[in-house]
C-alpha positions as CSV (number, residue, x, y, z in Angstrom):
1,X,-11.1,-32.9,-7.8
2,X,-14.6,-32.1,-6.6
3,X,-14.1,-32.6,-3.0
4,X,-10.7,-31.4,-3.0
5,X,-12.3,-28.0,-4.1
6,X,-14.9,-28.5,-1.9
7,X,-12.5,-28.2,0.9
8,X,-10.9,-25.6,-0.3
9,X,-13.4,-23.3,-0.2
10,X,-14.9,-25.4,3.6
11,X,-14.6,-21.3,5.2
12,X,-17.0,-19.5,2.5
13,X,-19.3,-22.2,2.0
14,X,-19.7,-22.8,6.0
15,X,-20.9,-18.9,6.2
16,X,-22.9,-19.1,3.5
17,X,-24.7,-22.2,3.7
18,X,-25.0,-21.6,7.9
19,X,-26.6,-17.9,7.2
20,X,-29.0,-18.8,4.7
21,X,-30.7,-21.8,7.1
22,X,-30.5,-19.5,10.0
23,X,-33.1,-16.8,7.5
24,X,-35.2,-19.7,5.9
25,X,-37.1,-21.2,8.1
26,X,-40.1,-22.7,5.6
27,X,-41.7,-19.2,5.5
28,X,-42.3,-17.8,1.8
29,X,-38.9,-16.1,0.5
30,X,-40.1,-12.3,0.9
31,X,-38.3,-8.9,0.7
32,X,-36.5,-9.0,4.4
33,X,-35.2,-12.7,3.2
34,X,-34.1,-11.3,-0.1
35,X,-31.9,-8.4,1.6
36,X,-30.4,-10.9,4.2
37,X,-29.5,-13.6,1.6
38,X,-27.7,-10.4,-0.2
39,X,-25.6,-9.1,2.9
40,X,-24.7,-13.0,3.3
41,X,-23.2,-13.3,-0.5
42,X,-21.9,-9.8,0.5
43,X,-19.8,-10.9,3.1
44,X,-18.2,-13.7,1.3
45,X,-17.1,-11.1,-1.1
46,X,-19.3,-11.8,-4.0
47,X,-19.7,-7.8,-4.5
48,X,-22.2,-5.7,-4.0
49,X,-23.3,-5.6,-7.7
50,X,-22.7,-8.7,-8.3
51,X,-24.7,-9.9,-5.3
52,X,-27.7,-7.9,-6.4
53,X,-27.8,-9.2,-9.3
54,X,-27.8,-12.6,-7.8
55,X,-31.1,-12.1,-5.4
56,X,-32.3,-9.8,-8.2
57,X,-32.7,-13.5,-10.4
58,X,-33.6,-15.5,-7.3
59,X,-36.6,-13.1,-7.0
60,X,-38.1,-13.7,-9.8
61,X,-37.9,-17.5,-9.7
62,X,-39.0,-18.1,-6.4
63,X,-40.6,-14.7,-4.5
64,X,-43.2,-15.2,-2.4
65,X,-43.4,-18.8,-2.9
66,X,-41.9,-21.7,-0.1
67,X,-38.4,-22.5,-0.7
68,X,-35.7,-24.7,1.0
69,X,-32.4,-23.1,2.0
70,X,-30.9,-26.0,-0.7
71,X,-33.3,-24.7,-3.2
72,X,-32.2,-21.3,-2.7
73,X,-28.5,-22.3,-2.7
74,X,-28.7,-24.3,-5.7
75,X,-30.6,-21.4,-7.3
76,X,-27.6,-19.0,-6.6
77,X,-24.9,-22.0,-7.7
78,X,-26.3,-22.3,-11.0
79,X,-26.8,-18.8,-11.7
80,X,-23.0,-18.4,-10.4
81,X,-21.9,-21.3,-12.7
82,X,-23.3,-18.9,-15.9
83,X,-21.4,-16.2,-15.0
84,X,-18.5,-18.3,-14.5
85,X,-18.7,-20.1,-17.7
86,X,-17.6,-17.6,-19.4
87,X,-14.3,-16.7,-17.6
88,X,-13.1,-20.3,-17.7
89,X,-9.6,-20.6,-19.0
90,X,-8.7,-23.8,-20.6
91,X,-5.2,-25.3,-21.3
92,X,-5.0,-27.9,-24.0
93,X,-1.9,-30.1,-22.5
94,X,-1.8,-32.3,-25.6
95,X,-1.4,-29.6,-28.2
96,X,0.9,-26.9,-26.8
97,X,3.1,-24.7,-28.9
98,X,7.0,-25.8,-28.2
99,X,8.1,-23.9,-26.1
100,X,4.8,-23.3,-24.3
101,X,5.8,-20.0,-22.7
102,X,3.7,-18.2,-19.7
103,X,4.8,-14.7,-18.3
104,X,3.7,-14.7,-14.4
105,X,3.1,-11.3,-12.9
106,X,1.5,-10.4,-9.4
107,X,2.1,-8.4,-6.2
108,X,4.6,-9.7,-4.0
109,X,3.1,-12.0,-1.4
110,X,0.3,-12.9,-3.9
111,X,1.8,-16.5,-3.9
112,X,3.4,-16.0,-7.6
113,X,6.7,-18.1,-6.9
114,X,4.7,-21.0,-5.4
115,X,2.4,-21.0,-8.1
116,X,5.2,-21.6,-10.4
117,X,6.3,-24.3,-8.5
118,X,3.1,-26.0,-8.3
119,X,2.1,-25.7,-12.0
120,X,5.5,-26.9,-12.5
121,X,4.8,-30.0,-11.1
122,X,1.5,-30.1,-13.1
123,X,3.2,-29.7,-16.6
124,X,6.1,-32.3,-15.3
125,X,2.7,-34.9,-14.5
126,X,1.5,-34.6,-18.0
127,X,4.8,-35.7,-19.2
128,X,6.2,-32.0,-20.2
129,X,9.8,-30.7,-19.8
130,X,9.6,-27.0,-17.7
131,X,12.2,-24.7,-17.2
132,X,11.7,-21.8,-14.7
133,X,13.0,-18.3,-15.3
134,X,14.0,-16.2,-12.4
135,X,12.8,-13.0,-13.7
136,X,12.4,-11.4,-10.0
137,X,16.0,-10.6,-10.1
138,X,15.4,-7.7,-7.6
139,X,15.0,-10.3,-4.8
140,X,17.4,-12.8,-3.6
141,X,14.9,-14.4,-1.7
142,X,12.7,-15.0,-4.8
143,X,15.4,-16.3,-6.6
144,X,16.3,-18.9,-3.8
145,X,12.7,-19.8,-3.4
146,X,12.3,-20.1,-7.4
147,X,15.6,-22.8,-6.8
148,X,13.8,-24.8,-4.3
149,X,10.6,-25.7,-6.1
150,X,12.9,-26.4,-9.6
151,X,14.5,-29.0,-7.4
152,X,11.4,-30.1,-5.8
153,X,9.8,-30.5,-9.2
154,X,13.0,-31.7,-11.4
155,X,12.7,-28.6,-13.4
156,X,15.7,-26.4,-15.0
157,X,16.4,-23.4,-13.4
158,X,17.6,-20.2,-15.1
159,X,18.9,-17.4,-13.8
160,X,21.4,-14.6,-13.4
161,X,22.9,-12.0,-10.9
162,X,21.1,-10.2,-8.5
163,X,20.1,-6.6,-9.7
164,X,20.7,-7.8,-13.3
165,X,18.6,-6.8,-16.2
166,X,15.6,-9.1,-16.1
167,X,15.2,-8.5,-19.8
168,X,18.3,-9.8,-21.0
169,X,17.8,-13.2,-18.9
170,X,15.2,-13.6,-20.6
171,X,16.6,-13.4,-23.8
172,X,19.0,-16.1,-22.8
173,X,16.4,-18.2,-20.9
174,X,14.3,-18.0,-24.0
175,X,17.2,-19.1,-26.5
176,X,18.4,-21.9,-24.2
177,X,14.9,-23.1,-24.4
178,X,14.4,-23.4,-27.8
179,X,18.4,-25.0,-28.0
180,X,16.9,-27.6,-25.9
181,X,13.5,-28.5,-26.8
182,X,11.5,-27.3,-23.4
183,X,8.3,-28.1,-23.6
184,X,7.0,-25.4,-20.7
185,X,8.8,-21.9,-19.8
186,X,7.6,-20.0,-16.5
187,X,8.8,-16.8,-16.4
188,X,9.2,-15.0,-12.9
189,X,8.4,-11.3,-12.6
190,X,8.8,-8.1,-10.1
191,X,5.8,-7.5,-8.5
192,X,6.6,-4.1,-6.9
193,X,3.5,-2.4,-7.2
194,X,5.1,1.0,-4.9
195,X,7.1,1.6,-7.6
196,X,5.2,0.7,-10.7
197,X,6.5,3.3,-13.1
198,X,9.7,1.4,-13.0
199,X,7.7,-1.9,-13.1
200,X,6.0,-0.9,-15.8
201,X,8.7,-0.2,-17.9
202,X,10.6,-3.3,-17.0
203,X,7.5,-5.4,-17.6
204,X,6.7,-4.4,-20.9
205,X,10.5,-4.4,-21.8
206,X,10.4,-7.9,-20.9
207,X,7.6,-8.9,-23.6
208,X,8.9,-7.2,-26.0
209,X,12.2,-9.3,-25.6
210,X,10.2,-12.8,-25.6
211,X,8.4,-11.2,-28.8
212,X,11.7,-11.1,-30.2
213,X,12.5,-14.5,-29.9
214,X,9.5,-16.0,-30.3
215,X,6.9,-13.4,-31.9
216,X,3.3,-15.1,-30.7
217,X,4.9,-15.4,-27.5
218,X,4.3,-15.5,-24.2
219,X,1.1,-17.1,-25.1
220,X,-0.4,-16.8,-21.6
221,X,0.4,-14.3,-19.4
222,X,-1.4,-15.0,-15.7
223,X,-1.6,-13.2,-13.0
224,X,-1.8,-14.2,-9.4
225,X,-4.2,-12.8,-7.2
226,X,-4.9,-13.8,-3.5
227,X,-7.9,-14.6,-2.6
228,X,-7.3,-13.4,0.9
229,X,-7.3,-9.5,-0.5
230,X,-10.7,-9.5,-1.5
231,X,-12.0,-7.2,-3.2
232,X,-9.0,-5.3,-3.7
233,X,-8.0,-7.8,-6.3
234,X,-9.6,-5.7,-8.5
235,X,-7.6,-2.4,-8.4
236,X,-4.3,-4.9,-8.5
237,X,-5.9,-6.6,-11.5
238,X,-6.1,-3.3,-13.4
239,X,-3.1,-2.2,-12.4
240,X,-1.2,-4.9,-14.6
241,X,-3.7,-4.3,-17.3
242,X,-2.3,-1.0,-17.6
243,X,1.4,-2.6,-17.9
244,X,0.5,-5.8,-20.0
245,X,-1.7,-7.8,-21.4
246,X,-2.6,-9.6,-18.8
247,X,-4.9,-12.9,-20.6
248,X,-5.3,-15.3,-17.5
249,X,-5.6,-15.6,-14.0
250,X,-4.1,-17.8,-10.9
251,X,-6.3,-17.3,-7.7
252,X,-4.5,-18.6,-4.9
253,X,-5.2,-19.4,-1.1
254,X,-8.9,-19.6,-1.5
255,X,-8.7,-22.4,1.6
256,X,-7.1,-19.3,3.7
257,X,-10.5,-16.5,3.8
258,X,-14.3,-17.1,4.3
259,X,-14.5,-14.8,1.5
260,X,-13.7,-17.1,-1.5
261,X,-16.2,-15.4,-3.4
262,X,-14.5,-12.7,-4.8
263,X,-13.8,-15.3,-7.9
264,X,-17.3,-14.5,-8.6
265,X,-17.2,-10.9,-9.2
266,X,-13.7,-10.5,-10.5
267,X,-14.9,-12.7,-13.6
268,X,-18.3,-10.8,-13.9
269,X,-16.3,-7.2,-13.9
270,X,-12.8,-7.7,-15.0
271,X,-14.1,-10.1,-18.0
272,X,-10.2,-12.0,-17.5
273,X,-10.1,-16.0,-17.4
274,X,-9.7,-18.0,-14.5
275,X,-7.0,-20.9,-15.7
276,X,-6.1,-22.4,-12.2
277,X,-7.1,-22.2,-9.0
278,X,-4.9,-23.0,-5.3
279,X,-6.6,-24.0,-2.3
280,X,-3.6,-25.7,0.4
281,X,0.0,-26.3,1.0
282,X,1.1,-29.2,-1.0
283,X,2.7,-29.1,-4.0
284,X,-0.5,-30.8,-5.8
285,X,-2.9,-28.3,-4.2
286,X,-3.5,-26.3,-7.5
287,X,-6.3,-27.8,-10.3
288,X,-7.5,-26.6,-13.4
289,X,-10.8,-24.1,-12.7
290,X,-14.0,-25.5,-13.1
291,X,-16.6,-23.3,-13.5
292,X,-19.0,-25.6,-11.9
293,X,-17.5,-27.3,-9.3
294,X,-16.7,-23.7,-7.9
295,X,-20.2,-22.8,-7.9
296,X,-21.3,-25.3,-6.3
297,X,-18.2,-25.6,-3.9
298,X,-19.2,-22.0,-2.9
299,X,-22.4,-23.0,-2.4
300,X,-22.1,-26.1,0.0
301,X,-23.8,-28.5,-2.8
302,X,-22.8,-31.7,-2.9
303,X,-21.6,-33.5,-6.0
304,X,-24.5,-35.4,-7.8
């Protein structure tokens, strides 16, 4: 797990671990250090807040005394670790309501249909039944794509017409579910954030339906956010706020950007939980987040 992670994250640890030596150079850690250390966390999209506040605790642990640029790194990990801790989203496999029922939302091209695919495949290795619903019923294409992984993964498939009522699918999806003892239901969703009063609408129509079947239900709804965006995760974050309750998050394609670290500040600012994390192209390339191993991934520390 460690050093798949590890590798995920090879582009934003390389830049930070490479411009921190390149500043430390056995002198005492001093202002000009302290700013450079924070344009280098900076750039690998930790925030600027965020970031300050990082330096802002590595100065008072070790300014104006000699430090290593391991020292300083495993300084920053740990502190990143705290903040961490406290956005880490844990799914208990063995003691799941039946049906265990997850409402995926996102922006279109965040990854959202592959995501269901992979944690597909992650329930179905724990020995759990999954069906996937193809809420997106706007787009052939994610329909066809939703198809594909259900085969890949031996999950069932539900769906309906093209430009049908997303809503009433689910209604159905929901039903046939319970009729047949699922264990797992991934629910597809429009992500069509140009047109979001409509989205809206249909979004929250949607939960109210699965309410009406099952009333505690969906008892996670994650969105997926790509790591590639940056910082700009955090307007498309709030965005769904404002349409559900959004309890979870999926951060995808952290192996694709040398600025993985925007995992960092969305936790600190938007206070949401981090449940799993993708990092590669195969179907198994999605884990559980740990709050450590991320730190220290980030940070180009090895595990002890």
């Amino acid at each position: 797990m460690f050093d798949w992670l590890k590798n995920g994250l090879n582009k934003t640890s390389l830049k930070i671990v490479s411009g921190i030596s390149s500043i430390l150079t056995g002198k005492k850690l001093d202002k000009d250090m302290l700013a450079s250390i924070e344009d280098i966390l900076i750039m690998a999209d930790v925030g600027y807040d965020t970031a300050s506040s990082l330096v802002m605790k590595l100065a008072k642990k070790r300014y104006e005394k000699e430090v290593s640029d391991k020292e300083v790194r495993e300084i920053i990990a740990s502190d990143i670790s705290e903040i961490l801790d406290h956005c880490e989203g844990v799914v208990d496999f063995d003691n799941l309501p039946k049906p265990f029922v997850i409402l995926m939302v996102g922006v279109n091209g965040s990854g959202k249909t592959t995501t269901i695919g992979k944690l597909a495949r992650m329930f179905k290795d724990k020995g759990l039944t999954v069906s996937m619903v193809a809420g997106d019923t706007f787009r052939a294409a994610a329909v066809e794509q939703l198809s594909v992984w259900a085969k890949r993964t031996d999950a069932f498939f539900l769906s309906g017409k093209i430009g049908a009522d997303a809503s009433g699918l689910v209604f159905e999806s929901l039903n046939t579910a319970l009729e047949e003892k699922h264990d797992v239901v991934l629910i597809d969703t429009a992500g069509r954030l140009h047109n979001r009063k409509d989205l809206m609408l249909e979004l929250q129509k949607v939960v109210r339906v699965i309410k009406k079947v099952m009333p505690f239900a969906p008892h996670l709804t994650l969105q997926v956010i790509d790591a590639t965006v940056g910082q700009n995760a955090h307007s498309q974050i709030q965005n769904f706020k404002e349409m559900v309750d959004v309890n979870g998050l999926v951060v995808t394609k952290l192996d694709g950007t040398a600025k993985g670290g925007v995992l960092v500040s969305i936790s600190e600012k938007q206070k949401v939980p981090t449940y799993f994390i993708g990092a590669g192209e195969k179907i198994t390339d999605m884990k559980p987040f740990n709050a450590k191993d991320y730190a220290k991934g980030i940070m180009g520390i090895d595990e002890e």
